[in-house]
C-alpha positions as CSV (number, residue, x, y, z in Angstrom):
1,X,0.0,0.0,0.0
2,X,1.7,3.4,-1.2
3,X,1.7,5.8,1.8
4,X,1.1,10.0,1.4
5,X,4.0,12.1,0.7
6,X,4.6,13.6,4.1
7,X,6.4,17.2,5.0
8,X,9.4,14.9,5.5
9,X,9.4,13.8,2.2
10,X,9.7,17.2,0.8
11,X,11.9,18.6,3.0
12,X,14.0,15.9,1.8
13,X,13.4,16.3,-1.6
14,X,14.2,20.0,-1.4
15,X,17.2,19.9,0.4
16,X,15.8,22.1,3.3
17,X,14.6,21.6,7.1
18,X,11.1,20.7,7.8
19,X,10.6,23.9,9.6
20,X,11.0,25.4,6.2
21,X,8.9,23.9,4.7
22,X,6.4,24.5,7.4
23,X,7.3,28.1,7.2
24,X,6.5,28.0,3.1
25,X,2.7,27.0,3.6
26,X,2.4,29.2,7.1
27,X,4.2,32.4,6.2
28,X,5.3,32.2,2.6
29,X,6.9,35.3,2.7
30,X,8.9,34.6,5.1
31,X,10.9,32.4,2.9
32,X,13.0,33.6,0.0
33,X,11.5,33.4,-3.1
34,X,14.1,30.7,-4.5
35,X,14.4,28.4,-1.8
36,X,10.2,28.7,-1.5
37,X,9.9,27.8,-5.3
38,X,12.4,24.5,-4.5
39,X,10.4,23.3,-1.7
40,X,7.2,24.2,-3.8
41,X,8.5,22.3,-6.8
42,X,9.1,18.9,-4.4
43,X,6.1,19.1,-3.2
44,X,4.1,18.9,-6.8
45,X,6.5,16.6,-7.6
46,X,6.0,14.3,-5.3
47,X,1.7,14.8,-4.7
48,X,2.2,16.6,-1.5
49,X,-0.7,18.4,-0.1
50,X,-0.6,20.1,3.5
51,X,-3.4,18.9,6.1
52,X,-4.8,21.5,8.4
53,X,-2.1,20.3,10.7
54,X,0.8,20.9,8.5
55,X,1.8,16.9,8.5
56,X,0.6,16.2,5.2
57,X,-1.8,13.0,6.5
58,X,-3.8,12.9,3.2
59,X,-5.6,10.1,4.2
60,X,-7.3,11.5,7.2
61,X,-11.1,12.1,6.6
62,X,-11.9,16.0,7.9
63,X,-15.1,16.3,6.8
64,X,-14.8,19.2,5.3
65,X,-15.3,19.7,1.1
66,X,-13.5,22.8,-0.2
67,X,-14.9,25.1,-3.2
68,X,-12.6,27.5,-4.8
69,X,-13.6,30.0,-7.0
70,X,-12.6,33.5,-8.7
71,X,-13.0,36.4,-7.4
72,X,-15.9,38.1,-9.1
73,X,-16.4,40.8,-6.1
74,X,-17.5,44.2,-8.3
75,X,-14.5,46.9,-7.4
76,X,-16.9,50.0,-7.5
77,X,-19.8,48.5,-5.5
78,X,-19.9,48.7,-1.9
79,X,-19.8,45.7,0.1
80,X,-22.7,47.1,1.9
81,X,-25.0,48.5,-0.6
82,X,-28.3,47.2,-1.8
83,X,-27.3,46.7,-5.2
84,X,-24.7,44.7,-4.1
85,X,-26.5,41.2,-4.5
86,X,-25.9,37.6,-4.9
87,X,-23.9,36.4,-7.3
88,X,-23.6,33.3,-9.6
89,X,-20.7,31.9,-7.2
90,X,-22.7,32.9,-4.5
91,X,-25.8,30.5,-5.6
92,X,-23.1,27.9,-6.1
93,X,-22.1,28.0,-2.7
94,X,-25.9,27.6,-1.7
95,X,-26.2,24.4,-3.7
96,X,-22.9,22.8,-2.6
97,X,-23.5,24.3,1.4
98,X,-27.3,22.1,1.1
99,X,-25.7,19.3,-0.1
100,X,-23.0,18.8,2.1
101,X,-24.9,19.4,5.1
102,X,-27.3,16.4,3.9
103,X,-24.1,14.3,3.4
104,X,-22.9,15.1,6.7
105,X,-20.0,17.3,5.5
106,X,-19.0,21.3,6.0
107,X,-18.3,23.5,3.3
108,X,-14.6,25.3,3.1
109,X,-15.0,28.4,1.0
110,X,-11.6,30.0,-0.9
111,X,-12.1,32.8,-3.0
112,X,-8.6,32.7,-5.3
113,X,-7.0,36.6,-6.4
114,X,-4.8,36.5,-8.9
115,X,-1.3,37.5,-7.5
116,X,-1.9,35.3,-4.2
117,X,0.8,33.1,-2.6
118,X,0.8,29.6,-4.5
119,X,0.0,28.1,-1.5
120,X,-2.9,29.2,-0.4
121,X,-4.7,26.9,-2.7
122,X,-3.2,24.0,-1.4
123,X,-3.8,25.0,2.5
124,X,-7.0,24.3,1.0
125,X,-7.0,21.6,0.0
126,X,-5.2,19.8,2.8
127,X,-7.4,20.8,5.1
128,X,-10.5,19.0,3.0
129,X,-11.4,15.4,2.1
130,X,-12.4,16.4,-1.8
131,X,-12.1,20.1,-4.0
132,X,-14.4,21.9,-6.1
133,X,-12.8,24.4,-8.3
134,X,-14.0,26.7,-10.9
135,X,-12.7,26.6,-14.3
136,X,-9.2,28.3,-14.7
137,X,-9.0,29.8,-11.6
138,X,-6.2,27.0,-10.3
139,X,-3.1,26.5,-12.3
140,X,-3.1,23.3,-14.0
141,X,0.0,21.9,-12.4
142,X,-1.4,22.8,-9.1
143,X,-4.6,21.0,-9.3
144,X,-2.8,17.7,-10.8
145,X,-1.2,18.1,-7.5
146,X,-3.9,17.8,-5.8
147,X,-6.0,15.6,-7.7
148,X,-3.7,12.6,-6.7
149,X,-4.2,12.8,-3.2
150,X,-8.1,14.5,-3.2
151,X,-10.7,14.1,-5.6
152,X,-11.0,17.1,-7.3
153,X,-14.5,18.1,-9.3
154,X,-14.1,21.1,-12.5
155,X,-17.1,23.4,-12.6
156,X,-18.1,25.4,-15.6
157,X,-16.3,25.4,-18.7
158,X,-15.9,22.6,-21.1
159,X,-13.1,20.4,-21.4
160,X,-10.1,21.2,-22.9
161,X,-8.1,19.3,-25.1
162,X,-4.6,18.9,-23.6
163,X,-5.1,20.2,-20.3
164,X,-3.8,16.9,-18.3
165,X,-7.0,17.6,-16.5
166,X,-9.3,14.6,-18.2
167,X,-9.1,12.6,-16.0
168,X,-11.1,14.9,-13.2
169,X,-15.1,14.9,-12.9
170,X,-16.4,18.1,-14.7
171,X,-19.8,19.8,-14.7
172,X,-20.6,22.9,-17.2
173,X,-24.0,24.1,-18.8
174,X,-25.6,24.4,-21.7
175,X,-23.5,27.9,-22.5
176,X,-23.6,27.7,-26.1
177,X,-27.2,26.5,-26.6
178,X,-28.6,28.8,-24.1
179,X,-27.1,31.5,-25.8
180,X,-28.1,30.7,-29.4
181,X,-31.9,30.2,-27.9
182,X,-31.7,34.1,-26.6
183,X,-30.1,35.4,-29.7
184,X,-32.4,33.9,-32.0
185,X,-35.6,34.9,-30.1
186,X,-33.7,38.7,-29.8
187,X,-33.9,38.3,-33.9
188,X,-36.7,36.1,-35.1
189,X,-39.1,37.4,-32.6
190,X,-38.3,40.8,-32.0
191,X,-36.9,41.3,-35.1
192,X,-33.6,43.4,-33.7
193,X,-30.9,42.7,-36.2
194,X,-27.9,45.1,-35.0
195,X,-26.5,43.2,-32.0
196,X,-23.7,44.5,-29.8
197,X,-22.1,41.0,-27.9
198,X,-20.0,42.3,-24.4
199,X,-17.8,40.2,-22.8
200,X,-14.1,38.7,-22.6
201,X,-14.7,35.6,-24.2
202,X,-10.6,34.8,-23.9
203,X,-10.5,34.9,-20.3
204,X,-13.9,32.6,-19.5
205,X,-13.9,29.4,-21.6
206,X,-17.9,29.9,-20.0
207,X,-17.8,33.3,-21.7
208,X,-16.1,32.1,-25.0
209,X,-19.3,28.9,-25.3
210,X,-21.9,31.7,-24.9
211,X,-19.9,34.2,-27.9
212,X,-19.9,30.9,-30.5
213,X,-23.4,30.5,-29.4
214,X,-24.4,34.2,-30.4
215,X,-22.4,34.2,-33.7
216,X,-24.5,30.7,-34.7
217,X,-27.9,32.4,-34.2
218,X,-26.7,35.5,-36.0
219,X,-25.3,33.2,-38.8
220,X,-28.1,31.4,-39.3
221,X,-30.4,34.3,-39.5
222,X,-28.0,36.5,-41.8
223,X,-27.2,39.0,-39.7
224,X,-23.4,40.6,-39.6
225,X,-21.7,39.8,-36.7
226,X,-18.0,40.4,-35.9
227,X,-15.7,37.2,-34.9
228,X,-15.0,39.2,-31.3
229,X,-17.2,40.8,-28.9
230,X,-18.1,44.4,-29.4
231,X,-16.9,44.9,-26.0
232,X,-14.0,43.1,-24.1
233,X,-14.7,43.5,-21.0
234,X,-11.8,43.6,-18.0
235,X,-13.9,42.3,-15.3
236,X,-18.0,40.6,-15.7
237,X,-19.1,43.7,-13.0
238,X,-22.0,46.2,-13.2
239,X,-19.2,48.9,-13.8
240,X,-17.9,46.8,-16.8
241,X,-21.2,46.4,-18.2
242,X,-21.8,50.6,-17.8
243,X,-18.9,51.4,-19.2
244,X,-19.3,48.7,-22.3
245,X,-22.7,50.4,-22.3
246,X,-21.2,53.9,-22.9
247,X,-18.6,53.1,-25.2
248,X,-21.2,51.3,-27.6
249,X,-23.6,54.7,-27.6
250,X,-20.9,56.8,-28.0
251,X,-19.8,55.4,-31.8
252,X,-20.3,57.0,-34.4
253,X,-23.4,55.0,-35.7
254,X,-25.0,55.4,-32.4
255,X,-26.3,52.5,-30.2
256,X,-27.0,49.0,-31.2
257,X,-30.3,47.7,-31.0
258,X,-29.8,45.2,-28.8
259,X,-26.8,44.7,-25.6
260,X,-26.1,40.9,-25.6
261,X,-24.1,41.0,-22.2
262,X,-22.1,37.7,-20.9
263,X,-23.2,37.9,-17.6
264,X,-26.1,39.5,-15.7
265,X,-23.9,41.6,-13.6
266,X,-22.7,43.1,-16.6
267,X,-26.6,43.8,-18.5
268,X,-27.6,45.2,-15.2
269,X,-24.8,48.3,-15.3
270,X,-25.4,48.4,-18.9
271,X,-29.6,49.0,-17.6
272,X,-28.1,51.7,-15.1
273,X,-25.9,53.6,-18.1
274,X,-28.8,53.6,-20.4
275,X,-30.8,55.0,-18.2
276,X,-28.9,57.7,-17.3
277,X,-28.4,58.6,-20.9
278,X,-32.5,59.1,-21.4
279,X,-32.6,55.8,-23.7
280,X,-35.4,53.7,-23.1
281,X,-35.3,49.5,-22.4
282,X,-36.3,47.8,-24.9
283,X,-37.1,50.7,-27.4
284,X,-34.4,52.2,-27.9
285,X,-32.2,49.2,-27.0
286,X,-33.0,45.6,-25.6
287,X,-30.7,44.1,-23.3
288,X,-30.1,40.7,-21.7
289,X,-27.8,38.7,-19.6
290,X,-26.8,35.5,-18.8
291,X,-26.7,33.8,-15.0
292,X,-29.8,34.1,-13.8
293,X,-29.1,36.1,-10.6
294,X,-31.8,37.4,-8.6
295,X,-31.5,40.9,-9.3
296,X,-32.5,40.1,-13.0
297,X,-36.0,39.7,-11.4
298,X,-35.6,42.9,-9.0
299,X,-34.2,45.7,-11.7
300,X,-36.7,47.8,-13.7
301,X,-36.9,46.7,-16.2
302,X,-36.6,42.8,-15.6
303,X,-33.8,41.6,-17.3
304,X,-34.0,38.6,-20.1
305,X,-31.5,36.2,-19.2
306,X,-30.5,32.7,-20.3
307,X,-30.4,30.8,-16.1
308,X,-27.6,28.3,-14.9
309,X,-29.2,26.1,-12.9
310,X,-26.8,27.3,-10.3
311,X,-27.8,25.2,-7.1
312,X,-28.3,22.2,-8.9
313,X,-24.7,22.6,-10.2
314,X,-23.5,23.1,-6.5
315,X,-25.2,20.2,-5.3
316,X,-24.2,17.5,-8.3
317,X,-20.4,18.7,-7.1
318,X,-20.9,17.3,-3.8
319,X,-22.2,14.5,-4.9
320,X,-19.7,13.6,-7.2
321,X,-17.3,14.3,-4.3
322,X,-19.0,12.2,-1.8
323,X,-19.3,9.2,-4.2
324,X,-15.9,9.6,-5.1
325,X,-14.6,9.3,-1.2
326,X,-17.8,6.7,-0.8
327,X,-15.7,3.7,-2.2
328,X,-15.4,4.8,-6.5
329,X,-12.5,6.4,-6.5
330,X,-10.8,5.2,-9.8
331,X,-14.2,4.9,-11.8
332,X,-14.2,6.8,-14.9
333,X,-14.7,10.4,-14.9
334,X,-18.1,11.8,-15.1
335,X,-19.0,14.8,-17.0
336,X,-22.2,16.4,-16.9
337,X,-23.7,18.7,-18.9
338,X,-26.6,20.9,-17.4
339,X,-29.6,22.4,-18.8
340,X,-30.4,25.7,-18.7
341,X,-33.4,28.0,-18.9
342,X,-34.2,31.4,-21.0
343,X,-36.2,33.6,-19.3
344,X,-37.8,36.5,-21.3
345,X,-38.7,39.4,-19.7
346,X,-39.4,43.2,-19.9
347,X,-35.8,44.4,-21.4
348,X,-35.9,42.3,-24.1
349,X,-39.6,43.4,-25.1
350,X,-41.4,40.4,-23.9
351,X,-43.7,42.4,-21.3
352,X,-44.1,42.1,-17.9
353,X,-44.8,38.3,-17.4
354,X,-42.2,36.1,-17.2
355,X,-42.1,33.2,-20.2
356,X,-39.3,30.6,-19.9
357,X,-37.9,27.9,-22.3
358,X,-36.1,25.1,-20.7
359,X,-32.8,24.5,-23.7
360,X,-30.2,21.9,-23.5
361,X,-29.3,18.5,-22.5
């Protein structure tokens, strides 16, 4: 029976004391930045992960599941406002908090800023018996780490070819159809044929589904659309989306007809900026989002939106996790792909009820 890598192991391996290497996952900066990067180096090499008690006992059950996710925390929005309101990572955490509480697990929540110390991610995860991590927001090499000593579930996103991370249970959404669904109805039904498309679709692989899936629908209906977004936006925020907003009605040609934002965040400070430019939603220009946060239901006026089913994506990552650490650990990797709903409302021109088309697998 293989045992876990232990702190002693790495030490070892890096040529250092164990009270460095204790010092590299307590105080990083406390070490220099070469000898931190040997000991860090060791420790991917050789699958370590840190427990909560620095030891590195990867087989001792915590009963803890970890989430990691990006920071998607809107800069210009005070942490105490009303319009600062739940966000799609925040419903995640619902789904996967509900879940592990019925499974008999707590929930360790990691929000990861680009920048931070390397090891932060793997505190952790040593201090959890599995790891839910949002696309891209873990450096590959880390999370195949990881992955050999914890199982490790990818949300959102698809797969990627060559990204050593195949072999990892994965759950993503309907991104693409969803999308496609919304643009077509903004053109078959409303007849809106000069669409604006805002959003980074190189930073979000989530981001980049949903941009294919609005250049299909405008394809197929013959409308010109450019292959990149009208707007790259730095951050999916409410300031993005206004300032994406004010760049598009300040061209030359005016305003598009329609604001096809990536996120709802984004459509909602794009709502905001329209406003206070006197242009009217939808007659002047439509706008929707994508998410299905609750604020979509709570701005004036409601925002269309394609929704994740959020919770639901949550809870299928604990239970991957728990069947995973249940007895199934080497089974093949499960990938799911989730349906999702579009929900026209009042900015797109659908009035004031609320129609909904479930699209998807």
């Amino acid at each position: 029976m293989s045992t876990a890598p232990t702190v002693y192991d790495v030490a070892e391996r890096s040529g250092v004391s164990i009270a460095t290497v204790s010092r590299v996952y307590r105080n990083p900066d406390s070490v220099r930045a070469q000898t931190r990067e040997r000991v860090l180096a060791a420790a991917r090499d050789l699958g370590y992960v840190p427990s909560g008690n620095a030891r590195g006992l990867a087989s001792r059950s915590t009963g803890v599941l970890g989430l990691c996710f990006p920071d998607y925390a809107d800069p210009d929005t005070d942490a105490e406002d009303d319009d600062a309101a739940m966000l799609y990572s925040d419903q995640i955490i619902r789904g996967m908090e509900r879940a592990a509480r019925r499974h008999g697990y707590a929930l360790l929540i990691a929000a990861s800023l680009k920048g931070g110390p390397e090891s932060l991610v793997a505190k952790v995860a040593g201090r959890v018996d599995g790891f839910a991590v949002m696309a891209r927001t873990v450096p590959t090499e880390e999370l195949e780490s990881i992955s050999r000593r914890r199982p490790v579930v990818m949300l959102a996103g698809p797969r990627e070819d060559g990204d050593h991370l195949d072999h990892l249970d994965h759950i993503e959404v309907a991104n693409f159809d969803g999308q496609r669904e919304l643009t077509r109805h903004l053109i078959e039904d409303h007849g809106l044929r000069r669409l604006a498309f805002v959003g980074s679709a190189e930073e979000s692989p989530d981001v980049e589904a949903r941009f294919r899936g609005f250049l299909a629908a405008c394809r197929a209906a013959g409308v010109d659309a450019p292959g990149e977004p009208a707007v790259r936006a730095a951050m999916m925020t409410q300031a993005e989306g206004a300032r994406a907003a004010d760049a598009l009605c300040d061209r030359g040609d005016g305003p598009p007809r329609a604001l096809v934002c990536a996120n709802d965040q984004m459509a909602v400070g794009a709502l905001h900026a329209l406003e206070r430019r006197g242009l009217t939603v939808p007659d002047d220009v439509a706008v929707t989002g994508f998410d299905g946060i609750p604020l979509g239901r709570l701005v004036r006026p409601t925002l269309t939106t394609v929704r994740q089913p959020m919770l639901r994506m949550g809870e299928e990552a604990v239970d991957l996790l728990v069947r995973r650490l249940s007895g199934t650990p080497d089974a093949d990797p499960v990938s799911l792909m989730l349906p999702v709903t579009v929900a026209r409302r009042a900015s797109c021109g659908c009035g004031p009820e609320e129609r909904t088309i479930a699209v998807g697998a």
